[in-house]
Structures are given as C-alpha cells and as structure tokens.
N, C-alpha and C positions, 0 to 999 in steps of 0.2 A: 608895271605890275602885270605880269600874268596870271590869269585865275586857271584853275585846272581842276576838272573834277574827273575822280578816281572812281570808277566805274570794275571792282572786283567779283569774280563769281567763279562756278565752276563751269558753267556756258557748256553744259555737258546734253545735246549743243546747243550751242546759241542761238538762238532762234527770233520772232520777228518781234515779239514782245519787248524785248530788250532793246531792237533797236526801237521802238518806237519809244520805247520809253527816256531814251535817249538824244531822240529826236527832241523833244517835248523841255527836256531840261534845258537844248543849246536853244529852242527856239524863246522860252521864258524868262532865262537864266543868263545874264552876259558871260559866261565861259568863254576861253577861247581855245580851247581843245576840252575832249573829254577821252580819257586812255583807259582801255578796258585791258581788265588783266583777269588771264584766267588763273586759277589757282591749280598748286601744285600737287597739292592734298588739303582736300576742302577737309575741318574742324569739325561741320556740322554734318558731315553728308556720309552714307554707308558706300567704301571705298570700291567695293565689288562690283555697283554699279557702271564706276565713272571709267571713261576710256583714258588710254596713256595723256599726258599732258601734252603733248608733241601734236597728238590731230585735233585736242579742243584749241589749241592756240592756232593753228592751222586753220581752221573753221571759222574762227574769229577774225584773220585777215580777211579771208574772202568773205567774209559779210559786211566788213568794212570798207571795202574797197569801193571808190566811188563819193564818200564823205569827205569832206575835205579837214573838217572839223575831229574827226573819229582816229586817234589812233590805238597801236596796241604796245601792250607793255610786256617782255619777259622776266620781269623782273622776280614774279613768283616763280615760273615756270622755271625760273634757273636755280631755285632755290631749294634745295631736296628738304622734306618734313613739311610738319601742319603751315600753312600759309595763311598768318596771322594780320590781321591789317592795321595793328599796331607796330610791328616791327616793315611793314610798304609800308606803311605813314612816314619813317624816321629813314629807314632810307631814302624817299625820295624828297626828304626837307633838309636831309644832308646833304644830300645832290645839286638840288637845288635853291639854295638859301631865300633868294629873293624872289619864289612866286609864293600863291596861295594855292592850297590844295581843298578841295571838297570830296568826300564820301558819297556816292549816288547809291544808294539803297533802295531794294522794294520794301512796302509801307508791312510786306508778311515777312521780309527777313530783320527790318527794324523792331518788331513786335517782341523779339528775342534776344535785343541789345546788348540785357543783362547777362547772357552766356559769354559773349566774347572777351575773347583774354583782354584784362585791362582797359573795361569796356568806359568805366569812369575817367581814366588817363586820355583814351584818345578821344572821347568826350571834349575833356580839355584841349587840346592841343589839336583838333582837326572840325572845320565843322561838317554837315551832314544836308544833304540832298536826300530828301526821302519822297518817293513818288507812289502815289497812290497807286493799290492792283485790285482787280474786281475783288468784292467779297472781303476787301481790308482798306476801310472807308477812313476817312478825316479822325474818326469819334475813337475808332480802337489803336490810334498810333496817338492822340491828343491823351489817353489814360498812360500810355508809357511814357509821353513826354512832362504829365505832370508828375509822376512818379519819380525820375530823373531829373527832373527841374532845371533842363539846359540855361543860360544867361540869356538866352536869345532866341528867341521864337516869330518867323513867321510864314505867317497864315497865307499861301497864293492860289489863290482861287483861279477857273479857268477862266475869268477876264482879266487877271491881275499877271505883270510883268515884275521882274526885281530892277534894280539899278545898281552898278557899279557901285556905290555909296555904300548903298545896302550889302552888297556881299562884303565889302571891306571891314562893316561889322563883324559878321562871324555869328554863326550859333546854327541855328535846323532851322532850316528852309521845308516847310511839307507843302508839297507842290499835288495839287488834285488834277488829275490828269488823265485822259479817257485811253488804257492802255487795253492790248487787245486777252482775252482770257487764254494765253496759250501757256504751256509749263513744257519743262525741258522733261518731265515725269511723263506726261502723256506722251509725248511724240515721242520716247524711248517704247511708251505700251502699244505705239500704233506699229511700229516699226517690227518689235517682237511677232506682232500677231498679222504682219503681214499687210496690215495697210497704211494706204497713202500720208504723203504729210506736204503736200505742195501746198504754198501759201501759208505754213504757217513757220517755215524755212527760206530765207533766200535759196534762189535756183541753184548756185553754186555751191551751195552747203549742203541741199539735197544730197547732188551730183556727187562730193563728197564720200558721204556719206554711202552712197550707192559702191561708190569703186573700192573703198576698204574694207566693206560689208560690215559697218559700225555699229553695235546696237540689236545684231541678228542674234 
C-alpha cells in the first residue's frame, strides 16, 4: 500500500512555508511521497492576481528539487477551468486503484471546507491532512471539525507521531505544527513595492522570479 498525500494550491509562488509545512507532515506522518499540484484556476482565489499556470508549476519543481520524498503533479495544470479537488481526488483513484491518497491543507484554508465543491463527498471518500498556520490554532479548525463531524479524528500534537495502522483508518489527521508565518500575499506585496524576499523563497525560486520579472 502506498500512502500519498495530495498537497494542492495555487503556490502563486510557493514559497518556504509550504515546504516546511510539508516537511513536518512526511516527518510525523508515514507518507511515502507527497505531490504538490498547482492549480489551474484556483475556485477561491481573484484571478488577476495569479501568474500563468506554466511558471507556478515551474517554481514548484525548483523548489522541490532536492526532496526525495516531494513530487509535482500536472495533473490540474493540464486541465483548463476551476481546479476542483474532488474531480484530482477521482482522477487520481482512477489512476491509481490501489494506494491511499491524503488531502494536506492549511488549518486557514480548512476553515472554509464548506465552500468547496462537494465538500461532504470528498469528505467521504478522501481523508484530510490539515496542518496548523500561525493565527489558525487547534481550537478554530476543532469548531469546523465538530460542525462536520468527520468518522475520524485525530489529534497530533508536536510530540505525537501517526502509524501506518492509523492512516489505514482514514478520517482528519490535524497536525500542530511550528510552520513559518509567510503567505504567497505578502511576498507578491514585497515584490510590488520593490523589496526583498530572500529566505522566505527557495534561492531558485527567487532567481526565478527575478528573470521573468513575475509579480512586478
């Protein structure tokens, strides 16, 4: 059985947040890959902002690069329209019949569960990785999960590890986890008004960033 957790966003761009926070899930969590996929046209996000899909996926390799554990998926990016993570859910369980797949969410994009298309369906049929982000603690993701009332709840604290057993269960794993305060919002405002953003970008993503003047 391979465990897989699905790591979607619009990584516009991706920056060090993510991966740590992804670091955090392979180091707690027995996954044996985690595939980040950018999306093609994010649902929730005002379009005008986000750059082509072509250099977030782009940005996305080179921040991955190096992980052994990290891959990247085009699966959205080839996919023209809203990039629903109920229809990547069914795609890649068509694909692949015999692994398990996990949902890695942050604990402020879980808090809106109930906007997503079919948000009860893939509830059922997918479970969910949700990782603490500053300012969206245990207490305000445990009011949406009582309000949802998933089969399966548990609690990983930052001395607690999961076990193969345990994921084979299934349900929301909320994982508290010391992730760094950066947003893909800021480093677009720092970027606009002209300043730096090292360290809170892989160097190659900067770089990036620098050569197709992304964000100016």
């Amino acid at each position: 059985m391979i465990f897989n957790g699905l790591f979607g966003g619009t990584f516009n761009p991706i920056h060090n947040g993510h991966l740590k926070a992804a670091l955090e899930v392979i180091a707690r969590l027995p996954l044996d890959r985690v595939l980040f996929i950018p999306s093609y046209i994010p649902p929730h996000k005002n379009h005008k902002e986000v750059v082509p899909v072509r250099h977030r996926l782009k940005m996305v390799e080179i921040a991955c690069q190096g992980y052994l554990k990290f891959l990247v998926s085009d699966v959205e990016a080839r996919r023209p329209g809203p990039s629903y993570s109920i229809s990547t859910l069914k795609k890649f369980k068509t694909t692949f019949q015999d692994e398990k797949f996990f949902f890695i969410v942050g604990s402020d994009a879980f808090l809106e569960i109930d906007t997503w298309k079919d948000y009860s369906l893939l509830l059922k049929e997918c479970s969910f990785i949700v990782v603490t982000r500053p300012g969206f603690g245990l207490e305000l993701v445990k009011k949406v999960i009582d309000k949802i009332r998933p089969a399966n709840l548990f609690i990983i604290d930052h001395k607690k590890t999961i076990s193969k057993e345990e994921l084979l269960i299934g349900g929301i794993y909320l994982l508290e986890a010391a992730t760094p305060d950066i947003s893909s919002t800021e480093i677009r405002r720092r970027l606009q008004a002209g300043l730096p953003i090292s360290g809170l970008v892989p160097k190659g993503v900067e770089d990036y960033i620098k050569k197709y003047k992304l964000y100016h």
